[in-house]
Steps between C-alpha positions, in 0.01 A plus 500: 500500500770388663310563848230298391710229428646512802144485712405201291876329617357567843118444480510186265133386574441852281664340246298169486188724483640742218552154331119341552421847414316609838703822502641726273793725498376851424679726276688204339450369192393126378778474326736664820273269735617192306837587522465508891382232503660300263830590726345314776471158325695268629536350138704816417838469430838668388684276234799685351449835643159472277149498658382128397 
């Protein structure tokens, strides 16, 4: 996982088409895919050592 992560860090035009759903990461989960994503939203933030 944590390679994966890591190519999307360095690739993210993969991660704007995982997004508009134009590719797909295989052998992950939706709900493991949204979490991937989800960390890659800018709107994401740490309040209070809590995920907001």
């Amino acid at each position: 996982m944590i390679n994966m992560i890591q190519f999307l860090e360095q690739n993210p035009s993969m991660v704007t088409l995982l997004k508009e759903k134009k590719a797909s990461l295989v052998g992950v989960t939706a709900l493991e895919q949204k979490a991937i994503l989800d960390s890659f939203d800018e709107d994401v933030c740490l309040e209070n050592g809590l995920w907001a």
